[in-house]
N, C-alpha and C positions, 0 to 999 in steps of 0.2 A: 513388789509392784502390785498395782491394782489388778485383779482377774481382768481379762476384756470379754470375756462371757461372763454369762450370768452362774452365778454359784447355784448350784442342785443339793438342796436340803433336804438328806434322809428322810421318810415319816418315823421309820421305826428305829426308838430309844438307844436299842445296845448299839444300832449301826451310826447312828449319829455322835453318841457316843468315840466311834472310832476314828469317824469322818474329825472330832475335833480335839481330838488326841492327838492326830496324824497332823493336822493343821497348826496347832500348837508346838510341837516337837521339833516341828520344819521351819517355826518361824513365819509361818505365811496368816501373818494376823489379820489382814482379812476376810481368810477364809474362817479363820480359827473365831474372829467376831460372827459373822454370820450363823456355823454352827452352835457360838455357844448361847446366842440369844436366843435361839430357837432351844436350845438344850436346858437352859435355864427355868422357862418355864414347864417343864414334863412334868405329871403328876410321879411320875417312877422314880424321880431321884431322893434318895435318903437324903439327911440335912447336910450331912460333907460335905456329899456331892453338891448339891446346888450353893452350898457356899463356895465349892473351886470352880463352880460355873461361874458364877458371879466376880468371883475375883481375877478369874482369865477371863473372863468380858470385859472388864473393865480396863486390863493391861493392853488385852488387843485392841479396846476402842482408844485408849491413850495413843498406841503407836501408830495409828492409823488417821491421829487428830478426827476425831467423830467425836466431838467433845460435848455434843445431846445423849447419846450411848454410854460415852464414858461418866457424867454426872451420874446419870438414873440407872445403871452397873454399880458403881460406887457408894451411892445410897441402898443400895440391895444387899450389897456384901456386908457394908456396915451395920445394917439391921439384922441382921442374921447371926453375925460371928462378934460377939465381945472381944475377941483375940485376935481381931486384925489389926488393929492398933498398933499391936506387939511386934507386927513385923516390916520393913523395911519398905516394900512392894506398896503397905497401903500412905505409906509417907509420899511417897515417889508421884503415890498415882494424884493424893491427891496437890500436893505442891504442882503439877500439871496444870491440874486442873485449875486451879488457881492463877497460876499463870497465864496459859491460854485467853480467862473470862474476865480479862484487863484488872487484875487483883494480886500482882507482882509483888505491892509491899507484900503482905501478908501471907503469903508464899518465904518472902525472906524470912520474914518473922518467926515463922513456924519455921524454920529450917536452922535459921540463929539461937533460936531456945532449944534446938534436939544437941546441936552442937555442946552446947554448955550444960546441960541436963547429965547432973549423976547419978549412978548408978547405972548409964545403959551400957550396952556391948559395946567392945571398941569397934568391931564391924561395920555396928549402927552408925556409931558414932562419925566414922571415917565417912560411910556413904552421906552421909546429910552434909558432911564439910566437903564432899567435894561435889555434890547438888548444888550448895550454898557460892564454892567458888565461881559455879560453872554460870548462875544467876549473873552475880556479881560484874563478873568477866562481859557476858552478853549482853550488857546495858551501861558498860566503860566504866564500870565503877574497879578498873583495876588496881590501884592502890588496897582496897580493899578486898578485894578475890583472893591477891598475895597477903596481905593478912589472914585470914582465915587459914591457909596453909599453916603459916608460920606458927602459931597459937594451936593447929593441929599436932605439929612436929613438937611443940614442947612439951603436951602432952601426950605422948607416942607410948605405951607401956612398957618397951624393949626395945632391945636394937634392931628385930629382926621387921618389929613393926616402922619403927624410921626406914630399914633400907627398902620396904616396902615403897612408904613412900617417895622416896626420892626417884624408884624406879618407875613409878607410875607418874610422875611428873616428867623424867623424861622422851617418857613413850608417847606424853600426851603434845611435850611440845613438838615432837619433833611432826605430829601431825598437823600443824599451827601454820599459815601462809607466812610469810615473808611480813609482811605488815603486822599481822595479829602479834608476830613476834614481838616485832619493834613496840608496838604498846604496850605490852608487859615488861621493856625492858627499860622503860621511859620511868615504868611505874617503880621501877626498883629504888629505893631510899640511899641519898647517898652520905651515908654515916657507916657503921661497922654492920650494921644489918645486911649490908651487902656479900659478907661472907656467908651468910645462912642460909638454911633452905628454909625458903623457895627460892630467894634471891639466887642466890650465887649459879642456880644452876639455866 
């Protein structure tokens, strides 16, 4: 939830520092935005550092939708770090960001090419199909949401990575209204693909 006082920002480095360690940790993004915008710019941080400034400012102003913060966060971290690319977090942040600033294709786009891109981790992989479902799903393109599962599951590495998913599909529906249900279950194809997952579950 939103502070209803106003947030008290350290002057000094190592204590603000802790103030957005602690702010972070807990989850309380935006306190954890406030200290690290201020933190971000210290002349005392090493390059790391002000690259995990920048990349936790940028997560906190996404969950927080401050989507001016999260842009100009976003461009800081990516000019700093060649290697954010590589990780998950800066996909996430910026498909947000994309989405939020009425630019939804392209958010798909980018999220349908991570999906189909070889070579990456299946981690990677998994998270962007179910970014990609969860797009999909929020703008009623459900036939297609259960696609991307489906095509995720045949490409599954092992078994332990399938029963992964099928567990997480049912933990997700069962969080789902009554309704939302029903439209995924509208969208299910009625041919043999109805015994598969995502269908059948």
């Amino acid at each position: 939830p939103r502070p209803q006082e106003p947030i008290e920002v350290a002057e000094d480095t190592a204590e603000l520092k802790v103030q957005a360690e602690n702010a972070w940790e807990s989850q309380d993004f935006y306190r954890s935005a406030a200290y690290y915008k201020e933190l971000a710019q210290s002349r005392q941080l090493a390059l790391e550092e002000r690259i995990q400034a920048y990349e936790r400012l940028s997560v906190s102003a996404m969950k927080t939708e401050d989507w001016d913060l999260a842009i100009s966060a976003f461009k800081e971290w990516s000019s700093l770090s060649e290697d954010a690319k590589h990780t998950w977090v800066w996909h996430e942040v910026y498909s947000e960001i994309l989405i939020n600033n009425g630019r939804e294709p392209q958010a798909r786009e980018h999220l349908a090419g991570l999906v189909i891109k070889d070579g990456i981790d299946w981690e990677f992989k998994m998270r962007a199909a179910y970014k990609l479902f969860k797009v999909d799903f929020d703008a009623d393109r459900n036939s297609e949401a259960l696609a991307v599962l489906a095509q995720l599951y045949e490409e599954a590495p092992d078994n332990d990575a399938r029963v992964r998913l099928e567990t997480d599909m049912r933990a997700y529906l069962a969080k789902l209204t009554p309704d939302r249900l029903e439209e995924l279950q509208d969208a299910v194809p009625m041919d043999t693909r109805s015994l598969e997952y995502p269908y059948v579950l």
